[in-house]
N, C-alpha and C positions, 0 to 999 in steps of 0.2 A: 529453487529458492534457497538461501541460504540456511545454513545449517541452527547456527548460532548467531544472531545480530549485539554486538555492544555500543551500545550508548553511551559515548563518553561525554558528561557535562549534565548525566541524567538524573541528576539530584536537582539540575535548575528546572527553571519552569517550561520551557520547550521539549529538550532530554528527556522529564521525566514523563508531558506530553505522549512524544513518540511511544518510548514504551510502552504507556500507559494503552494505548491503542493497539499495539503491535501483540500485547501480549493479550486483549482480549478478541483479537480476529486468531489466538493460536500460535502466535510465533512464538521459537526460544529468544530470552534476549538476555541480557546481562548487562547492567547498570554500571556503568564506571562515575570514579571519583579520586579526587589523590586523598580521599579519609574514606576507607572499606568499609567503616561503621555507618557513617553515612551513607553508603550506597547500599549497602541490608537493610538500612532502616527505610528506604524509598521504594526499595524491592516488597519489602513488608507491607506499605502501604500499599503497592499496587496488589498486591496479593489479596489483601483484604477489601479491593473496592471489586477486583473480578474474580475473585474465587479461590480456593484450595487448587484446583487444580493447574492454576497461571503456570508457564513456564519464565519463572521469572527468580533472578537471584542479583545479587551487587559485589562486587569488589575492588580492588583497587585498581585500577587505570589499567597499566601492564596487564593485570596477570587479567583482567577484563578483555585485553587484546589479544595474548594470548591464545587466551579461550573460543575467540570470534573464526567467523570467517565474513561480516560485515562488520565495518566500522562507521559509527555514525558522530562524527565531531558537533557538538553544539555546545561551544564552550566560546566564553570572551574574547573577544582579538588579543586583548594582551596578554591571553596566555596563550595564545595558537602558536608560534613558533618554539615556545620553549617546551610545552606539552608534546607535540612531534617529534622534537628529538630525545624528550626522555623513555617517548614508547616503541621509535624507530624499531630501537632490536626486538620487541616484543611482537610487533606487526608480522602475522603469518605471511610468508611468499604466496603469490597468486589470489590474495583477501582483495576486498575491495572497500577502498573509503568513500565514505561520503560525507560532504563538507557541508554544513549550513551555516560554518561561521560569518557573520558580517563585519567588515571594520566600522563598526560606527564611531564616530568624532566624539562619542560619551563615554569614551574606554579610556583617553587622555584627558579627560574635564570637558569636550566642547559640544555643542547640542548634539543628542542621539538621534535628530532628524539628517543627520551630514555623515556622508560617507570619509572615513580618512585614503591620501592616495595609495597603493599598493604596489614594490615596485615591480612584480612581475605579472601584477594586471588585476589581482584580486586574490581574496583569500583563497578561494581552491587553487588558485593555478601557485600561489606560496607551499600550498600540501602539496602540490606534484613534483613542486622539486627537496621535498624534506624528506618523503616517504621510501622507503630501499624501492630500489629498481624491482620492476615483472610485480608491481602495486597499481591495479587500476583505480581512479580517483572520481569522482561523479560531485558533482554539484547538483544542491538539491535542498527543500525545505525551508527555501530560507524567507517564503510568503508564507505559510502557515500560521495563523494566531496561534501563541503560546495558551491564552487564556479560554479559548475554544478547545484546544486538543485536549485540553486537561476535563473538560465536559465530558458530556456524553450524547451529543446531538450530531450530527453531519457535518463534517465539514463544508460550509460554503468558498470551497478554493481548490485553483488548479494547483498542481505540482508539477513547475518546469523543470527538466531534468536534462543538465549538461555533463557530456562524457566525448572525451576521443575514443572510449571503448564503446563498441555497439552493443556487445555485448553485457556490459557491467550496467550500460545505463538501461537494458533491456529489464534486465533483474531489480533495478532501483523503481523503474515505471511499475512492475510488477508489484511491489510491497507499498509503494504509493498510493495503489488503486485498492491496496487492502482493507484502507481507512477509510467507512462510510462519509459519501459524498464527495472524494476526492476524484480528480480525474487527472493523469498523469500524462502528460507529450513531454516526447523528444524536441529540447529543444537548442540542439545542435552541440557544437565543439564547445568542449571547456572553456574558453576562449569569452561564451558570451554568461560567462558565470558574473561577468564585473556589474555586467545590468542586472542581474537579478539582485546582485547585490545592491545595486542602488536604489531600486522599486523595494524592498523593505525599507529603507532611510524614508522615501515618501509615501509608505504607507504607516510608517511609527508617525510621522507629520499629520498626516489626517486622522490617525487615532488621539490625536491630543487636541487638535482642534474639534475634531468632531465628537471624542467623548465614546468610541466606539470601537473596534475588532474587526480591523476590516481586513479583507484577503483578494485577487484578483483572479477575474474569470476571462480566460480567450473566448474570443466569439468567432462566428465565419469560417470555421476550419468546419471538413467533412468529419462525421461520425469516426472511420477509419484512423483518425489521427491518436484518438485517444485508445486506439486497439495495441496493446502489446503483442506483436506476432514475431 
């Protein structure tokens, strides 16, 4: 497992989600933000909803990566390309990101049910080519209800997790399955990060029509799938 995980964007409401989870199954994690004061004061709060002894702190973006040896992107599309290259140089060699940004059509003014196009296929595979080279990238989180993870009930939702590293997604699967009720599959090459991306656009769609935090579950697959080995 990784040493240190940062959450970059974890002042918003998914970001601070994760953490919020991560650090009470035990992880280190660290709160990024481009305002350090904000990301102490979100550190503070998760501190005070899991205890004194959370391993849990905030700083600015950088010195948040830095510090990492996972990186967790949950930040707006319209900042995702400019946020990568201001943390490029700070991004340890050999760390691994992981992308849940989505482009939704509500980041340029147009319904947040509508994906915008991407031109190298989606937002992770835009972090594969912004991040220094010998950087493995994983896709991942991007079905999780924000308003859920911030609870403290079980998650009702799979985490599908895309990587060309078997390795990196093997470790992503692994911290997925940390958060009660989640159950983590491989679900293949980077490549199919563009659908996951769209299955949030239609599941924000059913949460406005339906009024509700809805997340999705694979069925029909054997036991073994959800096994990280």
């Amino acid at each position: 497992m990784p040493g240190v995980i940062a959450v970059l964007g974890g002042t918003g409401p998914e970001g601070f989600g994760l953490a919020l989870r991560w650090a009470r199954a035990g992880e280190s994690v660290v709160i990024g933000s481009r305002d350090a004061g904000r990301a102490r004061e979100a550190a503070a709060k998760i501190r005070a909803a899991v205890g004194s002894k959370a391993k849990i702190s905030g700083e600015e973006n950088s010195v948040a990566c830095a510090a990492a040896d996972l990186l967790v992107l949950t930040i707006p599309f319209e900042g995702h390309a400019a946020l990568l290259k201001q943390i490029k140089p700070a991004i340890p060699e050999g760390s691994i990101v992981v992308d849940a940004t989505v482009p939704l059509a509500a980041s340029v003014g147009g319904r947040a049910s509508r994906t915008l196009g991407v031109w190298q296929g989606s937002a992770a595979q835009q972090t594969a080519e912004l991040v220094p080279a010998g950087v493995s990238v994983v896709a991942a989180f991007h079905n999780t209800s924000a308003e859920v993870l911030n609870g403290d009930t079980p998650i009702d939702c799979d985490v599908i997790v895309c990587s060309d590293d078997a390795d990196a997604s093997k470790m992503v699967r692994t911290l997925a399955a940390k958060i009660p009720g989640v159950r983590a599959i491989d679900g293949g090459k980077l490549e199919n990060a563009r659908i996951l991306e769209q299955i949030t656009a239609l599941l924000i769609g059913l949460n406005i029509r339906h009024k509700g935090h809805s997340g999705i579950r694979i069925t029909g697959l054997p036991d073994k799938a959800y096994e990280v080995s």
